[in-house]
C-alpha positions in Angstrom: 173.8 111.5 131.0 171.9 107.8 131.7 169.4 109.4 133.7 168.7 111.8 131.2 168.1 109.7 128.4 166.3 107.3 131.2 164.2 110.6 131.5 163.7 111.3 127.9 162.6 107.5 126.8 160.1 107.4 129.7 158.3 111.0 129.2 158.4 109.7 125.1 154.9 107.9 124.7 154.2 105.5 122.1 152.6 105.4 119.3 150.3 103.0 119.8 149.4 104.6 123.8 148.7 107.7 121.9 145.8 106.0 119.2 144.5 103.9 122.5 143.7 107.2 124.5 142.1 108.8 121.8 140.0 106.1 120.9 139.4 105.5 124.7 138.3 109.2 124.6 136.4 109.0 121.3 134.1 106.2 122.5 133.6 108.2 126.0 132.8 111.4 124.0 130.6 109.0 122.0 128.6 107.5 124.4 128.3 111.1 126.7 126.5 112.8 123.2 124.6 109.1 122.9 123.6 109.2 126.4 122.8 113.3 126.2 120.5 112.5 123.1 118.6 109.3 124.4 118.0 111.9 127.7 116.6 114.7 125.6 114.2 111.9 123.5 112.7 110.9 127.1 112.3 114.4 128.1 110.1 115.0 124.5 108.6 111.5 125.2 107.2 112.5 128.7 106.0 115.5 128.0 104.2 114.8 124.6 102.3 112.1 127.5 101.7 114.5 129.6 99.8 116.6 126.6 98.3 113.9 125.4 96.8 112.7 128.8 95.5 115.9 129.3 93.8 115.9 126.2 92.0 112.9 127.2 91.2 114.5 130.1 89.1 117.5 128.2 87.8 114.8 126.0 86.7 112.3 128.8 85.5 115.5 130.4 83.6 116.3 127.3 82.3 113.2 126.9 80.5 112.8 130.3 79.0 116.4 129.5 77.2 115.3 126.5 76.6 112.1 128.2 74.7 113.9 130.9 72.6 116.6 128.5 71.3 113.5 126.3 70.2 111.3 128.9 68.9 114.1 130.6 66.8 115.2 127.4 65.3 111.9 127.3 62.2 111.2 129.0 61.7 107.3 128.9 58.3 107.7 129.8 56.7 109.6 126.9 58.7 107.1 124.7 56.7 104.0 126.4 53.5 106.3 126.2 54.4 106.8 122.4 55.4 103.4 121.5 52.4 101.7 123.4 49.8 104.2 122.7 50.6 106.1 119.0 52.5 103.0 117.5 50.3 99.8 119.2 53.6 98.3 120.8 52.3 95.3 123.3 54.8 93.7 125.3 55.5 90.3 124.8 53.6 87.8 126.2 55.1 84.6 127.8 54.9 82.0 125.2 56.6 84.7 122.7 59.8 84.0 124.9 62.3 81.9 124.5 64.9 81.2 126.6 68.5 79.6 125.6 71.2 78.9 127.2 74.3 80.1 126.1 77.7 78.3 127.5 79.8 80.9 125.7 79.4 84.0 126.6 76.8 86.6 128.5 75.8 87.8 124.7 73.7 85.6 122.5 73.3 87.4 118.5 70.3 85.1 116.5 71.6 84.6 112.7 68.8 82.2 112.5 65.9 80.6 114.1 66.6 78.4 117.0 65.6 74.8 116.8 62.1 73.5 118.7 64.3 70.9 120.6 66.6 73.3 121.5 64.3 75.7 123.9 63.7 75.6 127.3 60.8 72.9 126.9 63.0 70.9 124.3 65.7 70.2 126.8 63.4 69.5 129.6 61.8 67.2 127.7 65.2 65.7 127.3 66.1 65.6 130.6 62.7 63.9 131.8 63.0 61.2 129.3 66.4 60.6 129.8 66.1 60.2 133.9 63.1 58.2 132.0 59.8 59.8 133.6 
């Protein structure tokens, strides 16, 4: 008769045991749904890249199309002829120049005049009376 009731209070399972496994499996079933949902976002992700790279690529491929049948229309040499013969465009002659030296950048945009001092001759002026010649 003891080992039976030994028996029956050890195959008897708590309360509290009971609530821990099903939240134990309630968090597992949780995350597995999580995990299943996160995997099928990536999946859409990826291939919503893919399609969009390869509509770039028909556009890029578009692109240097038209790129190629414009610059290929063009003829730069009746444009000179026209500008230099029809319109009276001269090129411009060496004291029409002015050269500046930009520390900045590679690309110089003129809001206004530049000072007298500050061209080419101005600063070697400068310099020569500085070194004092």
């Amino acid at each position: 008769m003891a080992v039976r009731r030994e028996k029956q209070r050890v195959l008897r399972v708590s309360i509290g045991y009971v609530a821990f496994l099903t939240a134990t499996l309630g968090l597992v079933l949780f995350g597995c749904v999580w995990y299943l949902q996160l995997q099928a976002q990536m999946t859409a992700t990826i291939n919503n890249i893919n399609r969009m790279e390869g509509t770039l690529s028909e556009l890029k491929a578009d692109n240097d199309a038209e790129y190629d049948r414009v610059t290929s229309s063009m003829d730069l040499e009746s444009i000179r002829d026209t500008a230099v013969n029809e319109l009276g465009m001269v090129y411009a002659s060496e004291d029409q120049v002015v050269l500046y030296d930009s520390k900045d950048s590679d690309y110089v945009v003129q809001y206004q005049d530049i000072p007298a001092e500050e061209t080419e001759e101005g600063i070697e002026s400068k310099v020569a009376a500085w070194l004092g010649r």
